[in-house]
DSSP file (Angstrom, degrees, kcal/mol; ACC not computed):
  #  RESIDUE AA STRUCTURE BP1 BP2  ACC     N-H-->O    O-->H-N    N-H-->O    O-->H-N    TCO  KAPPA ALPHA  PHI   PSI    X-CA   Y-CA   Z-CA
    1    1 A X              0   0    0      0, 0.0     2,-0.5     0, 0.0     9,-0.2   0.000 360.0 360.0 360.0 167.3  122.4  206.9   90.8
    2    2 A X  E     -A    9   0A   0      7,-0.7     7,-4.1     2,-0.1     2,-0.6  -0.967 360.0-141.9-141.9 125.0  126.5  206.3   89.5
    3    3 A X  E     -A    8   0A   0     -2,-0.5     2,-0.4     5,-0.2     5,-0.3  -0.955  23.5-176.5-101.5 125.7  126.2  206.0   85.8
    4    4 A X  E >   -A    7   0A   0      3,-3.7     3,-0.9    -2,-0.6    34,-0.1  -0.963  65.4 -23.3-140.1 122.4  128.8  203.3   84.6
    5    5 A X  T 3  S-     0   0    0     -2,-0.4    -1,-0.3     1,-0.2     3,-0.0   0.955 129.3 -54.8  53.7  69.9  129.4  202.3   80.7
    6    6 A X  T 3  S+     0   0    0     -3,-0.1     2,-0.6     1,-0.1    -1,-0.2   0.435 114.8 118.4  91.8 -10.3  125.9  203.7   80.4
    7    7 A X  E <   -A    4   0A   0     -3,-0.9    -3,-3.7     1,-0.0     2,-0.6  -0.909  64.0-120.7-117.6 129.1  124.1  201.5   83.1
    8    8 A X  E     -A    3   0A   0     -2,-0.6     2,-0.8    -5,-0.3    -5,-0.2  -0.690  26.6-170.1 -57.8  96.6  122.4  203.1   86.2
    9    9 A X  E     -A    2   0A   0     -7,-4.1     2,-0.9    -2,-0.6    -7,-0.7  -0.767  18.9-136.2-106.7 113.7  123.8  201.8   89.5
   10   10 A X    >   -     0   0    0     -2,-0.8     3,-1.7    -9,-0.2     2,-0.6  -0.635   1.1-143.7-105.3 155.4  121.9  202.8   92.3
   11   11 A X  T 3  S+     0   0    0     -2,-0.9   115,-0.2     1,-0.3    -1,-0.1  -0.165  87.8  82.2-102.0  31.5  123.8  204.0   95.1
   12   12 A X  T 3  S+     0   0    0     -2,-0.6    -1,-0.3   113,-0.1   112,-0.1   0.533  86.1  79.5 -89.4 -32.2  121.4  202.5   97.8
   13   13 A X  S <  S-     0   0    0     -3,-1.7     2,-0.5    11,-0.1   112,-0.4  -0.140  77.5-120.4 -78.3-178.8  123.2  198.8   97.4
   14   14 A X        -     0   0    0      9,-0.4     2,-0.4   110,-0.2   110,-0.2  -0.979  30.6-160.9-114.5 102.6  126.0  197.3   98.4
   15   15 A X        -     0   0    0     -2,-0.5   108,-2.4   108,-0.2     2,-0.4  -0.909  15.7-150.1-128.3 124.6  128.3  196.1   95.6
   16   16 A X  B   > -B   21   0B   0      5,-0.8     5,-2.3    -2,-0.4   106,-0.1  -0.781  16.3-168.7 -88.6 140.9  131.0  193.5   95.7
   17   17 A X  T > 5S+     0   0    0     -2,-0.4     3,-6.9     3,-0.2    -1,-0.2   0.968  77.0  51.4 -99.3 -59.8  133.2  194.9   93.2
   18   18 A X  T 3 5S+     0   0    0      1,-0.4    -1,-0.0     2,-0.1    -2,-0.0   0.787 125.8  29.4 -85.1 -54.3  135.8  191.7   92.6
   19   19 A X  T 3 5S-     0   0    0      2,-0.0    -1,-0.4    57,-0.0    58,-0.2   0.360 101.3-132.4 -68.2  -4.2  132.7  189.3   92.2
   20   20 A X  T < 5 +     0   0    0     -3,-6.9    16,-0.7     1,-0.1     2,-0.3   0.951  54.9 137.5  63.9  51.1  130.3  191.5   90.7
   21   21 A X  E   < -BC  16  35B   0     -5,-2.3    -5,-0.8    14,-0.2     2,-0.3  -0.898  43.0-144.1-135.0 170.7  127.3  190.7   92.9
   22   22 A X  E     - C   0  34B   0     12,-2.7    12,-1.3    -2,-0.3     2,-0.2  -0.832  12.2-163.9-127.4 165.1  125.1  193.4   94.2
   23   23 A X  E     + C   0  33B   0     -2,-0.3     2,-0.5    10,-0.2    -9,-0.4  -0.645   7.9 179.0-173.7  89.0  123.4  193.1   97.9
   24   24 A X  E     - C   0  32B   0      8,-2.9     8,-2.5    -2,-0.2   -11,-0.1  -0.976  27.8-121.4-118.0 146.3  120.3  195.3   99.2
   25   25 A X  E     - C   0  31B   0     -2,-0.5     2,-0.2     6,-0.3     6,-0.2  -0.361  14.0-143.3 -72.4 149.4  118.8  194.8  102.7
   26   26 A X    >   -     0   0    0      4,-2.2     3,-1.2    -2,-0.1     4,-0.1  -0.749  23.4-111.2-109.2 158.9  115.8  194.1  103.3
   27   27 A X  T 3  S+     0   0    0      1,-0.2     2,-0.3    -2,-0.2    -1,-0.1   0.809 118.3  59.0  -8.0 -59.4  113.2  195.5  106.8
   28   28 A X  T 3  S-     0   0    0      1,-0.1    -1,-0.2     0, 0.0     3,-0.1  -0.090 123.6-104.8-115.1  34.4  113.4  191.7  108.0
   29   29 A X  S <  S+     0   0    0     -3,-1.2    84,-0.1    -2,-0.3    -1,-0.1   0.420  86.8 116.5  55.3  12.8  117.3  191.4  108.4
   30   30 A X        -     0   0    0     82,-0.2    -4,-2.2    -4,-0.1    -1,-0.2  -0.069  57.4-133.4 -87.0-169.6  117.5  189.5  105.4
   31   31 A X  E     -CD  25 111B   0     80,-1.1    80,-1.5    -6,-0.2     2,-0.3  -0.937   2.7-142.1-159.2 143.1  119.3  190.5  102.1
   32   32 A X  E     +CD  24 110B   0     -8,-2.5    -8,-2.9    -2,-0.2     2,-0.2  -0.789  28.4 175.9-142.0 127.8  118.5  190.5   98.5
   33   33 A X  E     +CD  23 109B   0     76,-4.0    75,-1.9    -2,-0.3    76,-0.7  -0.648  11.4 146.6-128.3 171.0  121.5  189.6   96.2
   34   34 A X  E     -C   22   0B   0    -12,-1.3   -12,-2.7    -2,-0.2     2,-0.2  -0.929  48.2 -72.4 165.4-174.1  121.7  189.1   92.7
   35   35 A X  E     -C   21   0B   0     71,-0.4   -14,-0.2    -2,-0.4   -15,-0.1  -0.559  49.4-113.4-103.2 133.9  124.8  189.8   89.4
   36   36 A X     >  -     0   0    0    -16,-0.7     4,-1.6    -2,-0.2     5,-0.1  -0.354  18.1-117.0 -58.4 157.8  125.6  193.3   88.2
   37   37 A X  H  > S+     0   0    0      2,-0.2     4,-1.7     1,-0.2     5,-0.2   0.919 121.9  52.2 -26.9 -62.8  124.8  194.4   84.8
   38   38 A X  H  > S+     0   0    0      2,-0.2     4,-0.9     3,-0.2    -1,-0.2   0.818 107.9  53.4 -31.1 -56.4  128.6  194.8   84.1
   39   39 A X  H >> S+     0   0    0      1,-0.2     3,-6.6     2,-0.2     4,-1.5   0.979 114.6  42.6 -52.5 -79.4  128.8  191.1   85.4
   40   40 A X  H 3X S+     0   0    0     -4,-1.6     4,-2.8     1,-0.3    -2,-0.2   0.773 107.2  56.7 -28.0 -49.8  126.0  190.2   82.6
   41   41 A X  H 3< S+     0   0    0     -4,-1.7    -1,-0.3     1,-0.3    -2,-0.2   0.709 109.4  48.1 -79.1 -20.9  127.3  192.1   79.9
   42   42 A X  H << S+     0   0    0     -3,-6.6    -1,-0.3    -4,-0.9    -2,-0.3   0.665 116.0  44.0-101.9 -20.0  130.6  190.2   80.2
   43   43 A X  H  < S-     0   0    0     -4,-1.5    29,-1.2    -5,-0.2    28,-1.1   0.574  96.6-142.1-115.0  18.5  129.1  187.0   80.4
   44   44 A X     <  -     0   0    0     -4,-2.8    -1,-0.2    -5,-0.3     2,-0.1   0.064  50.8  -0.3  92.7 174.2  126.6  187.0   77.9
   45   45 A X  S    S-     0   0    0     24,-0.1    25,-0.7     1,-0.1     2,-0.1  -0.269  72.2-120.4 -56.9 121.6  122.9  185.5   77.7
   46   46 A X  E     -F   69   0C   0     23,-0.2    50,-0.5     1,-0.1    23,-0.2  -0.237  32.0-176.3 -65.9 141.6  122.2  183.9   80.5
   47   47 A X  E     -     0   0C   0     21,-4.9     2,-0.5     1,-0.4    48,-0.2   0.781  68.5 -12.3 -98.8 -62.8  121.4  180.0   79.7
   48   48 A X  E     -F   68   0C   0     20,-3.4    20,-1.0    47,-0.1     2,-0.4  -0.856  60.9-143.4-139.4 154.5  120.3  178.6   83.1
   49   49 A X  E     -F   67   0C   0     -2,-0.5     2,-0.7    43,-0.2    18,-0.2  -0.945  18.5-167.7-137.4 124.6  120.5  180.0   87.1
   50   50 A X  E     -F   66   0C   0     16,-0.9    16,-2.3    -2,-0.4     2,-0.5  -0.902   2.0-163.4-105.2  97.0  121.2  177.7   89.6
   51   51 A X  E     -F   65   0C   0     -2,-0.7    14,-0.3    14,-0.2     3,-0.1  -0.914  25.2-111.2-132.5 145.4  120.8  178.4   92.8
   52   52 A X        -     0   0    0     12,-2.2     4,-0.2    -2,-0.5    -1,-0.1   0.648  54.4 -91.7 -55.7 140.2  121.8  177.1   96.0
   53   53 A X    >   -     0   0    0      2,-0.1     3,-1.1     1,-0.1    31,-0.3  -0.263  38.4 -95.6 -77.3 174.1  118.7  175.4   98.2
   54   54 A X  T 3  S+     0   0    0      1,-0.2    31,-0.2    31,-0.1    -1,-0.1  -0.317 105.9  21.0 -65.0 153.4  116.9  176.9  100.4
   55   55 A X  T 3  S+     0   0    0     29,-0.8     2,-0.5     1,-0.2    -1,-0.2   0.444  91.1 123.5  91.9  -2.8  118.0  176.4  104.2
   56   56 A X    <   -     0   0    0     -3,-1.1    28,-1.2    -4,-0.2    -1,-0.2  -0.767  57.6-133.9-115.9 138.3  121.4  175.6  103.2
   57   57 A X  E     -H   83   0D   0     -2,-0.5     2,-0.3    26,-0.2    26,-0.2  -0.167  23.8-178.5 -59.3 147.8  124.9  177.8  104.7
   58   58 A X  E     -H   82   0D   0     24,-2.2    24,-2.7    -6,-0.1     2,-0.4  -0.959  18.0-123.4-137.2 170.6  127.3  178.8  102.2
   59   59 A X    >   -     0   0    0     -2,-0.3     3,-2.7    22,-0.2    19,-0.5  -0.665  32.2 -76.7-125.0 176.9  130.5  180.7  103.0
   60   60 A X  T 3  S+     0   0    0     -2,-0.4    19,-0.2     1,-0.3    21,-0.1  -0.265 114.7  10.9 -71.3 147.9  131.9  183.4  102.2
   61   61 A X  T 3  S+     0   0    0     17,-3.4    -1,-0.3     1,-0.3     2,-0.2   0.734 105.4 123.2  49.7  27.2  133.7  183.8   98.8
   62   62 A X  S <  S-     0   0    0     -3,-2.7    16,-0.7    16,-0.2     2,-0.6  -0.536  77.4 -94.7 -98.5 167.0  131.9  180.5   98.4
   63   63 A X  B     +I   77   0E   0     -2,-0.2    14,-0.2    14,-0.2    13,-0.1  -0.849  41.2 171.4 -83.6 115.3  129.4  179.8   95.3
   64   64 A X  S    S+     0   0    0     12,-2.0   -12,-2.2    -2,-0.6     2,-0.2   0.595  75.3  19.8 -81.7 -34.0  125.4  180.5   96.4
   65   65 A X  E     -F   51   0C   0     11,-1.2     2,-0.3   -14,-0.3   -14,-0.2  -0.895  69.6-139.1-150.4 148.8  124.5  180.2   93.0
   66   66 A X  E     -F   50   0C   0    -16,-2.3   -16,-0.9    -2,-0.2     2,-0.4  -0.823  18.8-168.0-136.7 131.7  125.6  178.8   89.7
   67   67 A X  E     -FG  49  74C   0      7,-1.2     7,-1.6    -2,-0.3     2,-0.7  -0.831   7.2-161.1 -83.2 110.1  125.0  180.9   86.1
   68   68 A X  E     +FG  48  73C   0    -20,-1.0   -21,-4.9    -2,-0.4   -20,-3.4  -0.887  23.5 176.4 -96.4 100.0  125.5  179.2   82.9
   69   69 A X  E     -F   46   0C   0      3,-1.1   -23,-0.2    -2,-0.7   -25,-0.2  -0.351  48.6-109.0 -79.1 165.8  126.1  182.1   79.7
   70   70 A X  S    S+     0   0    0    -25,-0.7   -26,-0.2   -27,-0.3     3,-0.1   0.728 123.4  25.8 -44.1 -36.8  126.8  182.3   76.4
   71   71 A X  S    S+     0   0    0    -28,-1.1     2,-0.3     1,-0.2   -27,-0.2   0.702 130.4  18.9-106.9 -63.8  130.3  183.6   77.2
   72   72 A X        -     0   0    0    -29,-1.2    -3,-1.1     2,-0.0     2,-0.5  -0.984  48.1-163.9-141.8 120.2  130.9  182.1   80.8
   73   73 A X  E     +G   68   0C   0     -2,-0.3     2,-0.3    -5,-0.2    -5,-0.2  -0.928  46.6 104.0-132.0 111.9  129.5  179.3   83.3
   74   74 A X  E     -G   67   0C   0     -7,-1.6    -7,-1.2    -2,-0.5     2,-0.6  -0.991  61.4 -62.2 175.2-151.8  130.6  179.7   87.2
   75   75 A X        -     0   0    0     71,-0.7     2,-0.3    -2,-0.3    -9,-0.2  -0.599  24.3-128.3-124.3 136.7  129.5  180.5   90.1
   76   76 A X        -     0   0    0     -2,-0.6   -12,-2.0   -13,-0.1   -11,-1.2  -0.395  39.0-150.5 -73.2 128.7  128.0  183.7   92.1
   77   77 A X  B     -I   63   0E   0     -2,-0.3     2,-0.3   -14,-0.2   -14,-0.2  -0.581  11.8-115.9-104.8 169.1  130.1  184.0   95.0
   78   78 A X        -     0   0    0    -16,-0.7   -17,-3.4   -19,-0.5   -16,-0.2  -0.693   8.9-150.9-116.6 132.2  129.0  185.2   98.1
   79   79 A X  S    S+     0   0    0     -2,-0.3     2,-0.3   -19,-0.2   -19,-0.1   0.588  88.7   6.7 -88.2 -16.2  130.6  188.4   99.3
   80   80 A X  S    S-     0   0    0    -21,-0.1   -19,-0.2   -18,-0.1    -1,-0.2  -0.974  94.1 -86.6-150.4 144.0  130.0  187.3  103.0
   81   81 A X        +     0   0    0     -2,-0.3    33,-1.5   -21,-0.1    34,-0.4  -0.401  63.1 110.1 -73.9 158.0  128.5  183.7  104.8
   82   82 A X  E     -H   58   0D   0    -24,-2.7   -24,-2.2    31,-0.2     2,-0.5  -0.859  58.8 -79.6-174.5-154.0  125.0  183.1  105.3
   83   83 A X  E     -H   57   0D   0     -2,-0.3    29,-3.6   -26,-0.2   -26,-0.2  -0.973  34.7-123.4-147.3 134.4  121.9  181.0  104.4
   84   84 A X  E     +E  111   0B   0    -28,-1.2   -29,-0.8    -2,-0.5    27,-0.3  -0.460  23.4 179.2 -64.5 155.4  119.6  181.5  101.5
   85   85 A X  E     +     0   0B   0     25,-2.0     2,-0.2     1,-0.2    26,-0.2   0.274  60.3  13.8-134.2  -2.3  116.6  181.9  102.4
   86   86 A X  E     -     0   0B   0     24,-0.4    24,-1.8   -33,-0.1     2,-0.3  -0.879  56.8-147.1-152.7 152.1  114.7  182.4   98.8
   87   87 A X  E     -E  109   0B   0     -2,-0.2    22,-0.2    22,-0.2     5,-0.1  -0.950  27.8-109.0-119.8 122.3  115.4  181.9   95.4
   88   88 A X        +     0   0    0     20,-0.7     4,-0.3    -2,-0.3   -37,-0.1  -0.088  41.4 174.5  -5.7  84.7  114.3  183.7   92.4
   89   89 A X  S  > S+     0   0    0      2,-0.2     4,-1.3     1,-0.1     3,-0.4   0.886  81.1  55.0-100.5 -14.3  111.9  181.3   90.9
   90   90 A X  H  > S+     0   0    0      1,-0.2     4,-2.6     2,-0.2    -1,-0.1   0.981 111.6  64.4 -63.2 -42.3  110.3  183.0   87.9
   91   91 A X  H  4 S+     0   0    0      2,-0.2    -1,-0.2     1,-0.2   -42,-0.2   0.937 104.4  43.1 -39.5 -24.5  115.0  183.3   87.3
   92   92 A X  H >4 S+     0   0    0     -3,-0.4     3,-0.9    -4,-0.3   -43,-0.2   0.882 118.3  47.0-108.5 -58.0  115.3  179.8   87.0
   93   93 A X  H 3< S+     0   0    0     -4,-1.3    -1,-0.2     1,-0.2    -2,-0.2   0.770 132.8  19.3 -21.3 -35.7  112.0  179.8   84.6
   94   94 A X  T ><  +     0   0    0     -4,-2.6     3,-3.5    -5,-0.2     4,-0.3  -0.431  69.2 178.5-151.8  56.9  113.1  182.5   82.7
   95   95 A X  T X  S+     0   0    0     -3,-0.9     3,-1.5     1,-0.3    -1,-0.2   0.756  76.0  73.4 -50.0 -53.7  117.1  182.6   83.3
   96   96 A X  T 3> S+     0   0    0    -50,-0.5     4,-2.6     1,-0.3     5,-0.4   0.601  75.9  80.5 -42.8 -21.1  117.1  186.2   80.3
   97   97 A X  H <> S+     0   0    0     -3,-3.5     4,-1.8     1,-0.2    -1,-0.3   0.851  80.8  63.9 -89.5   3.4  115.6  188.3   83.0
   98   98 A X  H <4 S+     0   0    0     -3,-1.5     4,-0.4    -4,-0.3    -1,-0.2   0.843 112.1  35.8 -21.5 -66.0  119.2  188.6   84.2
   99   99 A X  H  4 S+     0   0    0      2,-0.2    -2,-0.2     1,-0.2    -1,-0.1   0.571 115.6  47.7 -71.0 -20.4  119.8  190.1   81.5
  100  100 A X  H  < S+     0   0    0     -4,-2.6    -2,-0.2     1,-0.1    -3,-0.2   0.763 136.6   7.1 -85.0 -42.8  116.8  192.1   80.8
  101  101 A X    ><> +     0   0    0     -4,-1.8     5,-4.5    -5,-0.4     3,-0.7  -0.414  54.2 168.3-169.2  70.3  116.7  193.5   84.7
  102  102 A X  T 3 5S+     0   0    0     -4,-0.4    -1,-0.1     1,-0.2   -67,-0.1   0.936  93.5  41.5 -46.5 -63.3  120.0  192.4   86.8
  103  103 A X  T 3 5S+     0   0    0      3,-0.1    -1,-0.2     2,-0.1     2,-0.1   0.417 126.9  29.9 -50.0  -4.0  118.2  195.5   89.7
  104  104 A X  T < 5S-     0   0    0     -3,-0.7     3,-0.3    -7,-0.2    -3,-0.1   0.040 135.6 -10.0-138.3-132.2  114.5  194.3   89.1
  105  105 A X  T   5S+     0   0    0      1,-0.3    -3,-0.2    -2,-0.1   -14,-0.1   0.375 118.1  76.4 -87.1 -17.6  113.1  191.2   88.4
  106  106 A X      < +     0   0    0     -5,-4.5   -71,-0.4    -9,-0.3    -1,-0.3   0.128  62.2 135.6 -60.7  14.0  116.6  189.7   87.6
  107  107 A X        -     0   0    0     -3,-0.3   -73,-0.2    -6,-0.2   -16,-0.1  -0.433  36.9-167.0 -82.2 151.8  117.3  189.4   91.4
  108  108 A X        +     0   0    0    -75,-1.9   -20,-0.7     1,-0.2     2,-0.3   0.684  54.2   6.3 -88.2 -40.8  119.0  185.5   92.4
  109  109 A X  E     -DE  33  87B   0    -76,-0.7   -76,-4.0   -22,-0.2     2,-0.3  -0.987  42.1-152.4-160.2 140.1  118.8  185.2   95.8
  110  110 A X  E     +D   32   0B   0    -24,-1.8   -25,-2.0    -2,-0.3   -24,-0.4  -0.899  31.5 167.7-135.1 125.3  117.8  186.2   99.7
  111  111 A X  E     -DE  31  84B   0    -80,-1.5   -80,-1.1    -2,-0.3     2,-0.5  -0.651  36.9-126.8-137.7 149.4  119.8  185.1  102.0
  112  112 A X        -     0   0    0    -29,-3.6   -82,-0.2    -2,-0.2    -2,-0.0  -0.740  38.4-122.2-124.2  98.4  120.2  186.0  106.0
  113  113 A X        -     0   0    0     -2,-0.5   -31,-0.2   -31,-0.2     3,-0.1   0.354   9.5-130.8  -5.2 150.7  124.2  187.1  106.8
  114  114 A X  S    S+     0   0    0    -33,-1.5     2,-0.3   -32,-0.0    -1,-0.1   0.261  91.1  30.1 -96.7   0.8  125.8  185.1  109.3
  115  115 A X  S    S-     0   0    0    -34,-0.4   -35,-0.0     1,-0.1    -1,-0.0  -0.944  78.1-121.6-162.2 152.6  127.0  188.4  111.1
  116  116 A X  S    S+     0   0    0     -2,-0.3     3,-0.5     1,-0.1    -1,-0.1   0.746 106.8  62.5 -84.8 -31.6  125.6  191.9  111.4
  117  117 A X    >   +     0   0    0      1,-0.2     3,-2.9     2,-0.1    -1,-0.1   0.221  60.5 132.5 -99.0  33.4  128.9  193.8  109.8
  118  118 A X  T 3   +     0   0    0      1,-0.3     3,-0.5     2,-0.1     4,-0.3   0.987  68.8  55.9 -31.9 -61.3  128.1  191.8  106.4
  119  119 A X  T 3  S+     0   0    0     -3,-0.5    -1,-0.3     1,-0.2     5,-0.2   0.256  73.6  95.8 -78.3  18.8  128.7  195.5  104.6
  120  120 A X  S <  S+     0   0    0     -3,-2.9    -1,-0.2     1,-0.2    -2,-0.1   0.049  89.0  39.0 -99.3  45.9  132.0  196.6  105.7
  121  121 A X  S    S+     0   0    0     -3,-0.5    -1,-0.2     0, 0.0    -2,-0.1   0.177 102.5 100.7-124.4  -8.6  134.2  195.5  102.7
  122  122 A X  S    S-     0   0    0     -4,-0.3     2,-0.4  -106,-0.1  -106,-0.2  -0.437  70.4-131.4 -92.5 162.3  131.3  196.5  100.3
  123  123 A X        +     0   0    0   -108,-2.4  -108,-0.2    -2,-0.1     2,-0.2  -0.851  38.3 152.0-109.5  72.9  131.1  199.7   98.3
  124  124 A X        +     0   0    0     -2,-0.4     3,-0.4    -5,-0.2  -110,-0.2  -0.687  40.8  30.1-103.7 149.5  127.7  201.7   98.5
  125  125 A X  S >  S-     0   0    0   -112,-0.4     3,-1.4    -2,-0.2     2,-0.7  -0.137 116.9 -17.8  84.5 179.8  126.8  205.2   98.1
  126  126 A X  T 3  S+     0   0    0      1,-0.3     4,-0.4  -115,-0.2     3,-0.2   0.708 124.4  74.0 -65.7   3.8  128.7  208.1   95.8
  127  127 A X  T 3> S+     0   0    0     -2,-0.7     4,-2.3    -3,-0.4    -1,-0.3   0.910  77.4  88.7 -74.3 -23.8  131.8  205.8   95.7
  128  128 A X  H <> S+     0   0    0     -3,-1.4     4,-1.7     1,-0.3    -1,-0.2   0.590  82.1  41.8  16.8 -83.8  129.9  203.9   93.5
  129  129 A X  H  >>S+     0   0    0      2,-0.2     4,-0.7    -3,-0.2     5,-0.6   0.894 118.0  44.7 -80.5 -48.2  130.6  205.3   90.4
  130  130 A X  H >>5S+     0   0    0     -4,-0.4     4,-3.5     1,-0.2     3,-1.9   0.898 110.3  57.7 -41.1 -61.6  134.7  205.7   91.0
  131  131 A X  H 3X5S+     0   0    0     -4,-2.3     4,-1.5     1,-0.3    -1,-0.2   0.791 109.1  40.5 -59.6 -54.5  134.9  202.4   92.4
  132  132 A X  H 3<5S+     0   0    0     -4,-1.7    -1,-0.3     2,-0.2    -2,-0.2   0.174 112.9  54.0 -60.0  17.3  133.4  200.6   89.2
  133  133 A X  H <X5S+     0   0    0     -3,-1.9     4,-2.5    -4,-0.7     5,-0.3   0.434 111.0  55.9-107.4 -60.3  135.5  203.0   86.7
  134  134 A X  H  X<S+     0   0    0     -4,-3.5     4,-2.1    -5,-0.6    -2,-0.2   0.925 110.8  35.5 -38.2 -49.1  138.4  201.6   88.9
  135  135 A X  H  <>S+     0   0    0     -4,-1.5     5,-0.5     2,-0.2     4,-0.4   0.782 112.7  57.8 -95.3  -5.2  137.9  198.0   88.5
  136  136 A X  H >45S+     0   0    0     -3,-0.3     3,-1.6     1,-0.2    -2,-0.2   0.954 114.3  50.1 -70.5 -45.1  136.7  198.3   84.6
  137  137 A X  H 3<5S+     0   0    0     -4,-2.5    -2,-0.2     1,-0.3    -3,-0.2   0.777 102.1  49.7 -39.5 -55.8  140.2  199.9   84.5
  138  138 A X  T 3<5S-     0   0    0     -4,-2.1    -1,-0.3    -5,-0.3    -2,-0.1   0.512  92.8-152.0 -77.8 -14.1  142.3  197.7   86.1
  139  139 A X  T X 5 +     0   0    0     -3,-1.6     3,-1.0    -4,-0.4    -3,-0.1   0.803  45.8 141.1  49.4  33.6  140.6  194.6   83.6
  140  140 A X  G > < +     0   0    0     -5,-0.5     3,-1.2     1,-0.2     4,-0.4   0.623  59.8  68.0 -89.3  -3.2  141.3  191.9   86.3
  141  141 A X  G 3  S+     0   0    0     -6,-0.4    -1,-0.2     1,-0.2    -2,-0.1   0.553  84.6  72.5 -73.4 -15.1  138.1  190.3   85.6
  142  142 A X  G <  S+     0   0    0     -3,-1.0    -1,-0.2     1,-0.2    -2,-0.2   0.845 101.0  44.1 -73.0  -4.3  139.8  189.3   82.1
  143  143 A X  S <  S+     0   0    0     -3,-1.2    -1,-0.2    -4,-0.1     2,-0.2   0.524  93.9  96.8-122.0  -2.6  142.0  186.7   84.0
  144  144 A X        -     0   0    0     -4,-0.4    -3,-0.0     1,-0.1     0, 0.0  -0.533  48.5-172.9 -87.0 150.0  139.2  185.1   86.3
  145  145 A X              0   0    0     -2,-0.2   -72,-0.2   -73,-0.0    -1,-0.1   0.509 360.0 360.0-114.1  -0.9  137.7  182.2   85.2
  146  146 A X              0   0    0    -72,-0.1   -71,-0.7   -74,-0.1    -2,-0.1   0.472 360.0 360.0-153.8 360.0  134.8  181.4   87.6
C-alpha cells in the first residue's frame, strides 16, 4: 500500500492520475473503475452518481459517469474507451458511500476496454505513492473545472 495525505492506495490498481479514477481488473477481462479518495476529498459530499447505461461505448477521456458534490458537479472520465457493463447500484441509492469507501463499496462502474493495452499510460505499483505526491504538488487540479 502507498500512503498519500493519510489515505491508503493500494498498489494493485491502476490509477489515472490527471482524472483521478482508479481501475482494477477483474478474472473475466472486465474492469472495475470508480473516483479516488483524493478525487472525493476535493469534491466534497457526494449528492447523486450518475452513471452511464449499461451496453453503451464511451471513449476515452470521455465522461462514463456523472458526480454531483457539495464542492463540484462533472464528470468521471474514462482513462481509456470501452463499454460499461455494470453500474454500482446500491452508489446511485446511497451516492455517500463514495465517500465513506471510494476502494470498497464506493466502486462506480465495470466496464470491458476496447483494447487489451488499456493500462499503459496508468500508474500502478510502488510508483504509486511518488506519482500522487507529484500531482498534489503540481496543484493542476485547482484549474480544472469538470
Amino acid at each position: 500500500m502507498a500512503l498519500v495525505h493519510g489515505v491508503e492506495f493500494p498498489e494493485h490498481l491502476y490509477y489515472d492520475l490527471e482524472n483521478q479514477m482508479w481501475y482494477e481488473p477483474l478474472g473475466d477481462g472486465t474492469v472495475r473503475a470508480g473516483f479516488t479518495p483524493l478525487a472525493i476529498e476535493l469534491a466534497g459530499d457526494v449528492l447523486v452518481f450518475t452513471p452511464r447505461r449499461l451496453g453503451r461505448d464511451f471513449e476515452a477521456q470521455r465522461s462514463f459517469a456523472t458526480i454531483e458534490c457539495g464542492k463540484w458537479v462533472g464528470a468521471a472520465r474514462a482513462a481509456f474507451a470501452g463499454i460499461v457493463v455494470a453500474a454500482n447500484t446500491d452508489l446511485e441509492a446511497r451516492p455517500k458511500l463514495l465517500n465513506d469507501d471510494a476502494f470498497g463499496a464506493g466502486w462506480m462502474l465495470i466496464v470491458r476496454p476496447s483494447q487489451d493495452g488499456w493500462p499503459t499510460r496508468l500508474t500502478t505499483g510502488a510508483a504509486v505513492g511518488a506519482a500522487f505526491e507529484a500531482w498534489i504538488a503540481a496543484e493542476t487540479y485547482k484549474g480544472r473545472t469538470e
